[in-house]
N, C-alpha and C positions, 0 to 999 in steps of 0.2 A: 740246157742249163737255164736256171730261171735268173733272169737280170734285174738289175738294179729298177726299170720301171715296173717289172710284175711286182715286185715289194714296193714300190711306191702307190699304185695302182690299188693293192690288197690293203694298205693302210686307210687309203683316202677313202673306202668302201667300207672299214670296219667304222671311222667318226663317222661316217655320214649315217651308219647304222643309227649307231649310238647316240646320236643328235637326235633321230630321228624319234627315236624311243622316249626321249628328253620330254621332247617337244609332244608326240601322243600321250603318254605318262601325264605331263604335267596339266595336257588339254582335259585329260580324263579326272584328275585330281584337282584342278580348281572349279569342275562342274559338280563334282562333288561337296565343293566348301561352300560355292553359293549357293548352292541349294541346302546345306545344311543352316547356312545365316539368315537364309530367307525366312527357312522355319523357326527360326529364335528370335530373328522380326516380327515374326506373325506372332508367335507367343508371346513376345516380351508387348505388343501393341493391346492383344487382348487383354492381358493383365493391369495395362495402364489403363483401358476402358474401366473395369472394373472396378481398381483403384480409384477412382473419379467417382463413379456412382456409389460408393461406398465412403466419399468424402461428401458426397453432395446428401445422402442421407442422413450421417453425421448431423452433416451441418442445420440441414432440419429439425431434429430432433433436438439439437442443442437450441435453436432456436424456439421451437414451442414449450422446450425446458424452463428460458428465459423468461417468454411472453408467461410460462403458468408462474413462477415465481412471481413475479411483478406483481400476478393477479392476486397472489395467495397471499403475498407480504401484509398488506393493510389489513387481515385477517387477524394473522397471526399476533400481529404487536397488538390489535382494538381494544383501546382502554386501557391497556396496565401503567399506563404512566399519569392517569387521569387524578390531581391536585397536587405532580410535582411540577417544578421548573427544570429546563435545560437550559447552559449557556454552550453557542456554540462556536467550537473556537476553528479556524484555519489557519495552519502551522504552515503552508506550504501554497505558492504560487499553481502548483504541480496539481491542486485538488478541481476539477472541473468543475461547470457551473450544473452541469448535469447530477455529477452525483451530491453535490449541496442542495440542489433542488428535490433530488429523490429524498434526502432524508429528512429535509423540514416535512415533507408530505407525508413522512411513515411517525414523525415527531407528533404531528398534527391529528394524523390516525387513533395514534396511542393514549391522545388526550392530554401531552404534557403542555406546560406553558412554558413556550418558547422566550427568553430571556433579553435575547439578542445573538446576532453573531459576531464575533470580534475576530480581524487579521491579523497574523503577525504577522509582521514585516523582515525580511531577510535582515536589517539592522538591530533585530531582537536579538538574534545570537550569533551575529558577529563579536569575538572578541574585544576590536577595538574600542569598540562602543563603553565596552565596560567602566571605565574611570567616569566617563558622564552619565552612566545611568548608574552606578553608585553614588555618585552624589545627590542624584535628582532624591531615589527614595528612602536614600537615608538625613534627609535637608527637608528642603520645601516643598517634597511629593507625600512627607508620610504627617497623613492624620493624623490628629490629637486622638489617644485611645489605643490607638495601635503601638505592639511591640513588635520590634523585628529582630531573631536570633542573632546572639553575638557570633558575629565571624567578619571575615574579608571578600566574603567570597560571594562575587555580584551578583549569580546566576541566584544563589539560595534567597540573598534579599531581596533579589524584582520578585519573586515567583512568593515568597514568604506574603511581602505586600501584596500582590495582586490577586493572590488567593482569601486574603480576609477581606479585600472590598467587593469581593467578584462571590464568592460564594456563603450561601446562608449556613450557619453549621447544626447539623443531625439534630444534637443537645444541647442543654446547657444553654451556650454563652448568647448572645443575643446580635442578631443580623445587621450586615453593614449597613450605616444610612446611605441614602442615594444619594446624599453631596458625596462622600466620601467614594463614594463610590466613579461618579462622574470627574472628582476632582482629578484624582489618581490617572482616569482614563488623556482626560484632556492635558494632562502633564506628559505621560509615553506619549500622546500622538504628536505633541508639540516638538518631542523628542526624534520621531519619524520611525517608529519601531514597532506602532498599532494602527489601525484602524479600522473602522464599524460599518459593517454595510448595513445597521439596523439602526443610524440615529442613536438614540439612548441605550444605554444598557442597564439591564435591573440584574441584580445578586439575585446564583439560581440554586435550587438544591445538589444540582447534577455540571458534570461537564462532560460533553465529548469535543474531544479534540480528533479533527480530521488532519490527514499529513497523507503525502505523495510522496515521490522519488527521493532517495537521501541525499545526504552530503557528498563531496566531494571535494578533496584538496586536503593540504595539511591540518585546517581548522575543523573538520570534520567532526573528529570527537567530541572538541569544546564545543561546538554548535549543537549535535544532539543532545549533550548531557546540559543543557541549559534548557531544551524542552523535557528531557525526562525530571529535571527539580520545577518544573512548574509544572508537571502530570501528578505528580507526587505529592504537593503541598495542594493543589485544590483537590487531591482526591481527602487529603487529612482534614480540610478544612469545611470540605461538605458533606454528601450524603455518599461520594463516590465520583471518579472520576474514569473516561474508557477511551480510549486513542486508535481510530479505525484508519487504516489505510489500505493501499493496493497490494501484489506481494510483493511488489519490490520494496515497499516499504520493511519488509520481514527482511530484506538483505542487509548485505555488508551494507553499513552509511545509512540505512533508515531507521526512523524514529523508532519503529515496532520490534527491529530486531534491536534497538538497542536497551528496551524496556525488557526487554524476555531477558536479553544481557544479565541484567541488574539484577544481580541475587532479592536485594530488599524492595525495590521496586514493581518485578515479577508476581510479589505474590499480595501486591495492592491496588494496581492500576489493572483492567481488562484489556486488550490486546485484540485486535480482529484485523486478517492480512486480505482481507474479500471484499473491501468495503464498495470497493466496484462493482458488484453484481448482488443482487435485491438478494441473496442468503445473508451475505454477510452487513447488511444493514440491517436485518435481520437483527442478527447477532450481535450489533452493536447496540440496536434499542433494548435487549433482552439480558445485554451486559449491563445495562444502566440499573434494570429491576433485581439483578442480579447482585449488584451494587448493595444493593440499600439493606441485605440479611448480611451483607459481608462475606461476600462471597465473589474472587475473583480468579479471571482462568484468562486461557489464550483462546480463540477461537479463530476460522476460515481453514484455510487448507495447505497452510504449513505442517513444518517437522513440529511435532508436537502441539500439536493443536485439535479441539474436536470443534464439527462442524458450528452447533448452538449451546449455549448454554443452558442448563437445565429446567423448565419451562413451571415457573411459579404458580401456583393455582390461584 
């Protein structure tokens, strides 16, 4: 008769089977997994080589893209602006001294006469400011000669004012004097809301206005729409006016997207969201000429925008 140890005996010999099986099974199964991971290391490492060499080509090619631009830009603008004036303005701490520098140089190319450059100062459109810098230019800042539109509303009268001393107009009416001109300046600076990295400033046919990163915070709105009424009134007051920034300026809070904004605005002022890279300085000295048959567009490489403006003969 079979006893209680042959069934204990029969048991202990079928786990240890079955462990054993476990245990081969699972040695057989996980040389199979590393060897399948090995090979999707290997793969996944080859494609990351590749990947690289294929950024590092990129990156080349965007680079002599670069360096040919630069080359071609002084080309492209040579002469078309030769017996206008530019004034040029800095709306934003955010504009580097690099691409101020590149555009006086494509300015200089094109033959225009550079007027000066004027900064604004973040106290330009600050709200608070407003009650003091409506009294300045509706009081002791505004020429004899000059009228400023009836209204309350500070943003349109600084911008109303500094556009009749600042720019010469197309027609007709006859060019700021350069007291008036200089008087008005030294009233904002005094104010702390401008300033010139060019000494004097002369009244020009043209403005561009450069601008960097937007707004930010609840003032936001009222700050850009205080530079879109002074894009606007020096573009009515002279031959044209064109506002280049980077793309983030074409974002929520930048100047550029808040001009494209502006239904009536949109289709007077020129727009260019590249102004960092030699096309879209390009594009802004070619907005300026563009300007002057009245004729204005968005340009760089935003939603809705084409690269240059249509190339005058």
């Amino acid at each position: 008769m079979i006893d209680f140890r042959y069934h204990l005996v029969s048991l202990i010999a079928v786990f240890l089977a079955v462990a054993l099986g476990i245990v081969i099974g699972t040695t057989q199964l996980n040389g199979q997994v590393l060897d399948g991971l090995e090979a999707q290391v290997g793969t996944l490492s080859e494609e990351k080589d590749s990947l690289e060499a294929q950024t590092e080509s990129l990156t080349q090619q965007l680079s002599q893209g670069d360096a040919y631009d630069d080359a071609v830009a002084p080309l492209v603008v040579a002469n078309r602006l030769v017996g206008s004036s530019v004034l040029l303005i800095v709306s934003s701490d955010a504009v580097s001294t690099e691409i101020l520098g590149q555009t006086v140089t494509l300015l200089q190319a094109a033959g225009a006469e550079l007027s000066g450059t004027l900064r604004l100062q973040p106290e330009f459109t600050d709200p608070q400011n407003a009650p003091e810098l409506q009294e300045y230019v509706t009081g002791i800042g505004l020429p004899a000669g000059i009228t400023l539109p009836q209204t309350d509303d500070t943003p349109t009268l600084v911008a109303s004012l500094m556009s009749q001393v600042l720019m010469q107009p197309a027609e007709g009416d006859s060019a700021p004097t350069a007291a008036s001109t200089a008087t008005v300046l030294a009233g904002l600076a005094a104010l702390g809301v401008v300033t010139s990295d060019s000494g004097d400033i002369d009244s020009a046919d043209y403005a561009l206005i450069l601008t960097g990163e937007g707004f930010t915070g609840e003032d936001a709105e009222a700050r850009n729409q205080a530079l879109v009424a002074l894009a606007v009134s020096l573009d009515s007051a002279g031959s044209g006016s064109v506002v280049a920034g980077n793309a983030v300026s074409g974002l929520d809070g930048g100047l550029v997207a808040a001009l494209r904004a502006d239904a009536s605005a949109a289709t007077t002022v020129s727009t260019v969201d590249n102004v960092d890279a030699a096309s879209g300085q390009v594009a802004a000295l070619l907005a300026l000429t563009a300007e002057r048959t009245g004729q204005s567009g968005n340009y760089g490489v935003g939603e809705d925008t084409v690269p240059l403006p249509p190339l005058a003969p």
